[in-house]
C-alpha positions, 0 to 999 in steps of 0.5 A: 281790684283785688278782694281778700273775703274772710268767711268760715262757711263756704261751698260746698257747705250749703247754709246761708252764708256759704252761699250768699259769700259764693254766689257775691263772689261768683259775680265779682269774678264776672265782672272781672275783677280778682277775688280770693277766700280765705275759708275753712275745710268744710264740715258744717254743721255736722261737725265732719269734713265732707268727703273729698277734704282733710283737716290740714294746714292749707289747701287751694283751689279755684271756684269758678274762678275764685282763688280758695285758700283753705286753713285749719281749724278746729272742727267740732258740731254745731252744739256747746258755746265753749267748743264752737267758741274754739272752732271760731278763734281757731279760723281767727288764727289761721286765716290771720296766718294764712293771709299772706298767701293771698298776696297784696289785695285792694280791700279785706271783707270779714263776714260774720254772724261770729265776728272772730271772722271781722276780727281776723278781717281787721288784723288783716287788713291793717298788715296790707294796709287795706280798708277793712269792710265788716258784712253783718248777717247777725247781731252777734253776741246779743244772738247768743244770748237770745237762744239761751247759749250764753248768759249775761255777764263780764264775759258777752260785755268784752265781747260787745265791747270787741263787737263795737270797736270792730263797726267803728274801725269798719271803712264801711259795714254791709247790713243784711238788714234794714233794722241791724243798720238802725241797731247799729246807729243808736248804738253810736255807729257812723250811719253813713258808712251802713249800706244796706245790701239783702240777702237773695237768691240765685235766679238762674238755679231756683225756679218753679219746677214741677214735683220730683217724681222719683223723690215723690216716690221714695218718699211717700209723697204722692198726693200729699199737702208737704208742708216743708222746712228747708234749714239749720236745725238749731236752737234758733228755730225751736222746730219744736213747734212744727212737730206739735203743729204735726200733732195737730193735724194728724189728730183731725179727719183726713190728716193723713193727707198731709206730710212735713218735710224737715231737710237740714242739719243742725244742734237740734236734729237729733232732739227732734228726731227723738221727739217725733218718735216718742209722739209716734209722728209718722207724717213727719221725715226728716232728711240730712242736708243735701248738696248745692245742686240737689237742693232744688229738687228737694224744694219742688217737693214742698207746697208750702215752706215754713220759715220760723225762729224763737219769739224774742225781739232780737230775731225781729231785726233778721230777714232769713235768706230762705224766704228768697228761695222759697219765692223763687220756687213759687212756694208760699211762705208760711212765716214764723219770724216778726219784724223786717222778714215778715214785713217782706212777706206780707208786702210781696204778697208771698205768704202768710204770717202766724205768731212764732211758736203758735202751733195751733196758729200755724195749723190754721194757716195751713188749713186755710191754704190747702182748702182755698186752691184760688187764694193758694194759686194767687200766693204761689204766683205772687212768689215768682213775682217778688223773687225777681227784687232779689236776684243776686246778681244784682245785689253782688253789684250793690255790694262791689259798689260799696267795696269801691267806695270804700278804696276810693275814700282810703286812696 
């Protein structure tokens, strides 16, 4: 079988969906089948291509055995809707134009959160006369408006409009999402072409491993409670409220022993930056992102990650993949998302929970897990336990499953 993957965030870019399409792939290609990507020079989310790349009209290579076809695009940070809207519709063009180079191919996956990527993947696939398979990882444009990017309006109306052909024409959708399949049925969408396929982690690269010493070092960090946030910096997150839970704490006797640790990128960074020197918070680093095989090391740091987004219903629907590294480390979760991802936590046992955007709520969590050493130890082992529901392995051959369904039903 030969798969044709659209996607515009590809390694070496190290977010969510980078990874999650890779690593899919990555096994696909193991089990023998063909697989190749159409994908744009990488360059997320700073807006820069990373070292080693140029911005030109087509590249290849091969990925561990995935065949890589790089295209242009317009390449702009990860900040305004109008210029990351261009950079979206520039990759719908290339790719489409790119997409003979791929050769003849048995099925086309186009993955979102921006579904310009479903798009090109539609198009796509009606000139090769392959079935079309949309993979949700958002509810895209609602997103959009959740952060406060885009008002409502005739404009997000022919989006949703374009949004719901593309899941009716879909052979089949990939939720990353329990409560996205459910969204999409009362919304009129077939539920029996709605498989459901989780976001993971790649068991044989994150593990429990003993605190880096010579990060411990640099950073300051011996003897140190790191309470951690690995991730996009963006407007989804309003990280805001770490720094204030920073504030908290520094405030209290003996805060000093504790540290935050923001490693990541994103529209928000800088703001950040500015915010914590303006409050004088010293106990707070922040670090660029850093690279795929590094990023281990960087989780070994924490003793206790934060996963956190804005309080609005729309992000109770979204399960963010960090939770599953975060397990995988043995590193508790202190989760600041409601819904379907908190849901996960709880049950597994690996974290808590505190109401999103709640400072003081998160503060006391924090307390809590770095006085009560038996509860800490109890949640750190529970972790490992519940990573292994969500090796990638495993779930990549859940989702080659439904891409083979969906060429039988067209043959």
């Amino acid at each position: 079988m030969h798969i044709l993957f659209l996607t515009d965030n590809f390694p070496p870019e190290v977010n969510a969906p980078a990874s999650r399409t890779f690593e899919h792939c990555r096994e696909w290609v193991r089990a023998g089948h063909r697989v190749t990507v159409i994908t744009g020079f990488p360059n997320f989310p700073q807006g820069r291509v990373y070292p080693g790349y140029r911005n030109q009209l087509r590249h290849r290579e091969q990925m561990e055995g995935i065949s890589v076809i790089r295209v242009w695009t317009y390449i702009t940070a990860n900040e305004g809707f109008l210029k990351r809207t261009l950079d979206y519709l520039s990759y719908m063009f290339s790719a489409i134009l790119a997409s003979p180079l791929a050769g003849r191919c048995d099925v086309v996956v186009g993955t979102s959160p921006q579904f310009f990527t479903a798009c090109a993947a539609y198009f796509v696939s009606r000139a090769k006369c392959a079935p079309f398979v949309f993979e949700l990882r958002d509810i895209w444009p609602e997103s959009i408006k959740a952060v406060g990017a885009m008002k409502d309006g005739p404009a997000l109306r022919l989006l949703e409009r374009l949004e719901l052909f593309l899941y009716h024409r879909a052979a089949a959708i990939v939720s990353v999402t329990h409560s996205f399949k459910e969204t999409l049925i009362k919304r009129g969408v077939e539920g029996g072409k709605i498989a459901v396929v989780t976001s993971g982690v790649d068991l044989s690269r994150f593990a429990p491993t003993p605190k880096d010493p010579e990060l411990l070092a640099r950073f300051g960090l011996e003897g140190k409670f790191v309470v951690g946030y690995i991730g996009t910096h963006g407007m989804a997150h309003a990280l805001e409220t770490i720094l204030e839970a920073a504030e908290l704490i520094r405030r209290r006797p003996h805060g000093d022993r504790f540290r935050f640790l923001m490693v990541g990128d994103g529209a928000r960074k800088e703001a950040l930056k500015a915010r914590a020197r303006a409050r004088g918070l010293d106990t707070v680093l922040f670090l660029d992102s850093v690279a795929k095989d590094e990023v281990v090391a960087y989780w070994s740091l924490l003793d206790v990650s934060v996963v956190h987004l804005r309080k609005t219903p729309l992000f109770k629907t979204v399960i963010p993949s960090k939770i599953f590294e975060s397990m995988a480390m043995g590193v508790p979760v202190l989760m600041g998302v409601e819904g379907e991802s908190r849901e996960i936590v709880l049950r597994e046992k690996a974290g808590v929970a505190f109401e999103p955007e709640n400072a003081a709520d998160l503060v006391s969590l924090i307390d809590k897990l770095s006085s009560d050493s038996a509860r800490y130890q109890e949640l750190k082992a529970q972790c490992v336990c519940a990573a292994v529901k969500f090796d990638r392995r495993s779930l990549a051959a859940d989702m080659l499953g439904v891409l083979q369904d969906a060429i039988l039903k067209r043959t």
